[in-house]
NUVONU-289476 format. One line per 10 residues: for each residue y, z, x of C-alpha. Coordinates in steps of 0.1 Angstrom, whole numbers, plus 5000, padded with zeros to 4 digits. Layout:
N
Y/Z/X | ...
//
This chain:
123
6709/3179/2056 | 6730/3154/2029 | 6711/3144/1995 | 6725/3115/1980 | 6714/3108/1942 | 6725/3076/1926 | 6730/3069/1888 | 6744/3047/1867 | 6723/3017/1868 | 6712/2997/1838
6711/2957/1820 | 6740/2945/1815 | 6755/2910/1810 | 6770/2885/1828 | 6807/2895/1827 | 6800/2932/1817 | 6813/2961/1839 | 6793/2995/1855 | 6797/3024/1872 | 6776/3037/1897
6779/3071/1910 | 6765/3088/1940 | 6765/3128/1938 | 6767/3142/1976 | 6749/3175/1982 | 6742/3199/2013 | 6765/3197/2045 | 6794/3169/2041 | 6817/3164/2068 | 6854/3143/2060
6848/3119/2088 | 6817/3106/2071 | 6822/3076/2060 | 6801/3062/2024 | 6791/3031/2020 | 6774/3014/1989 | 6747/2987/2001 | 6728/2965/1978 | 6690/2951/1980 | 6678/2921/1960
6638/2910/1963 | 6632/2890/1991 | 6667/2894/2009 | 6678/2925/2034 | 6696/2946/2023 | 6734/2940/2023 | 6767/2961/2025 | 6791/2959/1997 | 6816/2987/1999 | 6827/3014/2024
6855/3044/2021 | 6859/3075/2043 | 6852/3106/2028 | 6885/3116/2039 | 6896/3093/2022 | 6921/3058/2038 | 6910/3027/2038 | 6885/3010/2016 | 6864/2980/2029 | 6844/2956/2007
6823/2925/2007 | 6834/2894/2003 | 6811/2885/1975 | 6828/2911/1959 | 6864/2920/1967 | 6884/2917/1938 | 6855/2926/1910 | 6843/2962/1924 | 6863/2994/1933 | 6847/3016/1956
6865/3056/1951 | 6854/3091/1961 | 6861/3123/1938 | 6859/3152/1966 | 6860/3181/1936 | 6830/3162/1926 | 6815/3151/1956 | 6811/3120/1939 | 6814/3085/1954 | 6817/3058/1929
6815/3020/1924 | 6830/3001/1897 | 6816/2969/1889 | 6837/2947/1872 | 6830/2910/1861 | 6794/2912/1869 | 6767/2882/1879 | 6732/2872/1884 | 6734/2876/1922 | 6748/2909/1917
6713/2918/1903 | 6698/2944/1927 | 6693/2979/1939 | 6723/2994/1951 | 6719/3024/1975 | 6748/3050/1981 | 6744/3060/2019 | 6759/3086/2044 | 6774/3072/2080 | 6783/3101/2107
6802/3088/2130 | 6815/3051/2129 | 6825/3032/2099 | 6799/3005/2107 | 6785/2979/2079 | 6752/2976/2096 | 6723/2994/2072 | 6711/3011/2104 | 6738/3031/2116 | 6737/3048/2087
6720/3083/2085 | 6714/3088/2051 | 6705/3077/2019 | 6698/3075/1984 | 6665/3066/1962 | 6684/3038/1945 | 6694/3024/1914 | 6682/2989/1893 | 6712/2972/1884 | 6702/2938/1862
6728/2911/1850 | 6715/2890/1826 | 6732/2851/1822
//
């Protein structure tokens, strides 16, 4: 079993920057591949960022590609997400999740997930 726990959330302001983390616990294999997915209210929920723990290639976005920075620490078994030059419509929950096998940006191949965390931008 893989617990995810995401932090990092807060208000910030148009223009501001955050970092999200998602600590990785239990059995982690280096094909898995993390992704970082984001729900607003009343929309589904959306991928924004995707790296192999093994690290390689990173995959955003294109609503954000060029503002966020998606990186894994193994020694921490951390997964981040830098948000830089926030907006409004970034204003969401943003998951961390867990893929298997795959490196799919579709919510449901992925096998597991985090509680969440409120990120606000005020304008």
């Amino acid at each position: 079993q893989v617990q995810l726990v995401e932090s990092g959330g807060g208000l910030v302001q148009a223009g501001g920057s955050l970092r999200l983390s998602c600590a990785v616990s239990g059995h982690t294999f280096s094909s898995y591949y993390m992704g970082w997915f984001r729900q607003a209210p009343g929309k589904d929920r959306q991928f924004v960022a995707g790296i192999r723990w093994s690290g390689g290639n990173t995959y955003y976005a294109a609503s954000v590609k060029g503002r966020f920075t998606i990186s894994r620490d193994n020694a921490k078994n951390t997964v981040y997400l830098q948000m830089n030059s926030l907006k409004p419509d970034d204003t969401a929950v943003y998951y961390c999740a867990a893929q298997l096998r795959g490196s799919s940006t579709y919510y449901d191949q992925y096998n597991y997930w985090g509680q969440g965390t409120q990120v606000t931008v005020s304008s």
